[in-house]
N, C-alpha and C positions, 0 to 999 in steps of 0.2 A: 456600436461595435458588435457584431457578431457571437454568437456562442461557439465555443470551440467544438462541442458536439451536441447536436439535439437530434435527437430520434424522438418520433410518432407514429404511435400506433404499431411498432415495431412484431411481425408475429414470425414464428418459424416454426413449420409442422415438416416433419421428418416425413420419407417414403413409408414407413411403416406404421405411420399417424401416430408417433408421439409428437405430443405439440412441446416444444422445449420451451420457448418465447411466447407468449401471449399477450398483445393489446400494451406493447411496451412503450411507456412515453420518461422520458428522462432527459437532462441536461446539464451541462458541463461549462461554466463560465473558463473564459480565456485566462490562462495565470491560475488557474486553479490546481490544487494536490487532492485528488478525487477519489476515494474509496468506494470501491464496487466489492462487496459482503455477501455471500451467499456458503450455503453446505455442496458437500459435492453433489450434483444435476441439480442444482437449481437454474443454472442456465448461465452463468456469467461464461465460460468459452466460447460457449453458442453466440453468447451478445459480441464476444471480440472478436470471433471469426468470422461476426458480418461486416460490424467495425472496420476492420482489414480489409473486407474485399476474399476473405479465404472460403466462405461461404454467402450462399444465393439467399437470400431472405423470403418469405412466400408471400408477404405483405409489409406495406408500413413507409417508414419513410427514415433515412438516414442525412443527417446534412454535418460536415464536416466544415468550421470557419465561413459558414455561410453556402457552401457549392453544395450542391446533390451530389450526394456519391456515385448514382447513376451516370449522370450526364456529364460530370468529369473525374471519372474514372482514374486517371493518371495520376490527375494534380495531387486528388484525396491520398493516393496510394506514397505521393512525395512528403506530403504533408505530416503522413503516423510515421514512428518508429515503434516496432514489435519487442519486447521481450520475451517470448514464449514458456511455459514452464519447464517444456524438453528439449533434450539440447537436441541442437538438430544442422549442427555442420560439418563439414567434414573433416572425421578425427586424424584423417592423413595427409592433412594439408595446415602447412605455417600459419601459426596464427594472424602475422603479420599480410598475407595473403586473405585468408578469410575474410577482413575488414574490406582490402582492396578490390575484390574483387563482388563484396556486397556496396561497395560505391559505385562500381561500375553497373550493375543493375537500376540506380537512378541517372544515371548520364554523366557522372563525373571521371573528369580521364586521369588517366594512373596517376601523374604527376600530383595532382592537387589530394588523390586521394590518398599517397603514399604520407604527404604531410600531413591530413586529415589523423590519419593512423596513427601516427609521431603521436602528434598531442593526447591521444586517447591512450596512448598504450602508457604512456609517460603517466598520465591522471590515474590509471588503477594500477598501477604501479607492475605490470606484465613487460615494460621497455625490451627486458634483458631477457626475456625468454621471445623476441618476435621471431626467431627463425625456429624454434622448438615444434614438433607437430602437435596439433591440438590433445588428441591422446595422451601426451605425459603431464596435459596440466591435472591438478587436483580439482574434486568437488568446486570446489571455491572460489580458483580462477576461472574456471568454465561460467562461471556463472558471471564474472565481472570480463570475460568475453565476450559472452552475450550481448551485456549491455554495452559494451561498447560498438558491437555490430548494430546493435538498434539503433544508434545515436552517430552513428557514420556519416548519414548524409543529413544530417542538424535538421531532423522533423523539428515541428511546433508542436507535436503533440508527440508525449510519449505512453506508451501503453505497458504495463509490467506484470504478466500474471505468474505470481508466484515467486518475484526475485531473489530473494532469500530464503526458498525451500532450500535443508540440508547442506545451509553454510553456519560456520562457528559463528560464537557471540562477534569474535574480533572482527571478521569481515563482515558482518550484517551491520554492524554500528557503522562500519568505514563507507559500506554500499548508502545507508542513510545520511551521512554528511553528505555524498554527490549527489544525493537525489535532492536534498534538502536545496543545496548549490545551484543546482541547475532549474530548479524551483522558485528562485531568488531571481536566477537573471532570466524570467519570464515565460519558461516551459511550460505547459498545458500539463502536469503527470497524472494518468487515474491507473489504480494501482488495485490489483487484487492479492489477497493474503490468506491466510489461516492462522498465521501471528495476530491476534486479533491486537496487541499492545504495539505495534510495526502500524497498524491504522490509526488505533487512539495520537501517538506520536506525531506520524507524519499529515496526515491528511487533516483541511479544515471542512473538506463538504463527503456526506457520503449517501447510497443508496445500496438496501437491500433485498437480495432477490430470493424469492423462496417459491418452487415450483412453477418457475419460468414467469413471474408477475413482480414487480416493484412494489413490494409492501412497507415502506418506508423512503422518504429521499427528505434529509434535513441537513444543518449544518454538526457538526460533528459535537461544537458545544451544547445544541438544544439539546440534541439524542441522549446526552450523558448529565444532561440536567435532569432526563427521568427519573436515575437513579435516586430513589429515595434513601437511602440507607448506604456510611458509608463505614470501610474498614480498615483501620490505620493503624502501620505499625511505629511507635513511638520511640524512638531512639536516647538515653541520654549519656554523657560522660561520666557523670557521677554516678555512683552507686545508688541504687531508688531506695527510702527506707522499706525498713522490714516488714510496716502495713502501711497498704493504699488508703487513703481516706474514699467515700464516698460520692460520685456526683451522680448529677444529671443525665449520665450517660456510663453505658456499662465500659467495665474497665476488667482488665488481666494482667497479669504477669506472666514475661514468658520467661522471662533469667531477670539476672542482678541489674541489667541494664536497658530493659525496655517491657515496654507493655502495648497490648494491643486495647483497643478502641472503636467502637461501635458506634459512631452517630446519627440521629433517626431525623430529629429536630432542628439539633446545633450547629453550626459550623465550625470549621477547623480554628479560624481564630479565636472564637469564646472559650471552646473546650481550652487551648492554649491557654488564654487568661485564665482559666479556674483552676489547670495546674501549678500555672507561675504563683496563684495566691498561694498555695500549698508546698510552696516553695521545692517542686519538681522541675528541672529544668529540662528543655527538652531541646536537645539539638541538630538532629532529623526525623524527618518524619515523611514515611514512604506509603502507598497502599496496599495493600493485603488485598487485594480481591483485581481482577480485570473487569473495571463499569463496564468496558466495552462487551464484552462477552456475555455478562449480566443478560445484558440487553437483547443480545442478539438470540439467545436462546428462549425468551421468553417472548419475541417480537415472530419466531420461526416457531414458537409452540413446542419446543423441543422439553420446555419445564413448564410447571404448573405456576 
């Protein structure tokens, strides 16, 4: 079976010789939720605008489910669906338009794609606004517009840079069950963020690019197995007594009902066990820190 995207060698040097892309080889298993991680110019739009077809590459090699994206050009282009980070349709025209007439640009005729529309509009819940012009939606819908334009003519591969910039908690959690969804019944998704806890979440494979090079590509669990140290905040019902005994692992109080947790050595179930001896109960328990982020600053040099 095919990779859903492998690029070799991939370079791209601008007219005024900044090279964004350099010597990029990377790969994307079919079925996979794929996190592409970089600061802003490290080069990930650069990587989707070639991805796309929206930019010329000056070297390398792009192959999309098996085709060259050179030599079939079309198919590749049937294949992605774009989420963009800017909106970029037109704010004077019905939403429910918008969709149909982005299916019309892969070859699908009104009828099939007015129903296409239905279902999509109906899924992020915009049904009742499809004759509203794009302009009176809010932040939020615009952005769960988008993705419904991107996913109009049913690619295998979806591309999302930046889905949930400047939506509330409520709709980023709603946008992550469809992505999660559509993820499930077999979609390709590589997803770029600055939510670095939106990747930990949703993504099992990921690669990081940091001045236009892949300095990192693992699976999502090894990268956060680096993390040696970890930081937990410890929740319980009951009142904690008024002194903490001592362990193995540094301990605090933050109020009457929880304490944080520092483990270097230990893992979460022992420490658990050494509090249950001490008859502390604990009945959530959440972290205090982004591994992922950890990570990422210290793999980009941004920390010592």
């Amino acid at each position: 079976m095919p990779e859903a995207l492998s690029i070799s060698n991939l370079t791209k040097t601008y007219a005024n010789d900044v090279q964004a892309l350099s010597q990029i080889n990377l790969s994307v298993e079919q079925g996979d939720f794929f996190a592409l991680l970089g600061s802003n110019g490290a080069g990930k739009t650069t990587m989707i605008g070639i991805i796309c077809s929206l930019l010329n590459k000056t070297s390398g090699e792009v192959k999309v489910l098996g085709l060259d994206q050179v030599q079939h050009l079309n198919e590749v282009k049937r294949m992605i669906g774009l989420m963009p980070q800017e909106f970029n349709f037109n704010p004077f025209e019905p939403i429910e338009e918008i969709l149909i007439n982005q299916a019309g640009y892969h070859g699908i005729n009104r009828g099939e794609a007015r129903k296409r529309a239905e279902v999509l509009l109906k899924r992020i819940e915009l049904w009742d606004k499809r004759l509203d012009m794009a302009k009176s939606l809010s932040g939020g819908m615009k952005r769960r517009l988008m993705l419904a334009r991107a996913l109009i003519h049913q690619p295998k591969i979806l591309i999302l840079d930046e889905p949930s910039a400047g939506v509330d908690v409520e709709i980023r959690r709603s946008m992550w069950a469809y992505l999660k969804e559509l993820n499930a019944q077999g979609m390709t998704i590589i997803l770029t963020t600055h939510y670095l806890e939106e990747a930990e979440l949703l993504c099992r494979n990921i690669a990081i690019l940091d001045k236009g090079k892949v300095i990192e590509q693992t699976s999502m669990k090894k990268l956060l197995a680096k993390v040696s140290q970890q930081v937990l905040i410890l929740e319980s019902v009951k009142k904690l007594p008024n002194t903490l005994p001592e362990f193995d692992f540094q301990i605090e109080r933050l109020d009457d009902h929880s304490v944080q947790v520092v483990l270097d050595k230990m893992n979460i179930s022992q420490a658990l066990n050494l509090l249950s001896l001490k008859d502390i109960e604990i009945e959530h328990v959440r972290s205090a820190q982004n591994r992922l982020e950890t990570l990422f600053l210290r793999l980009t040099s941004k920390v010592g």
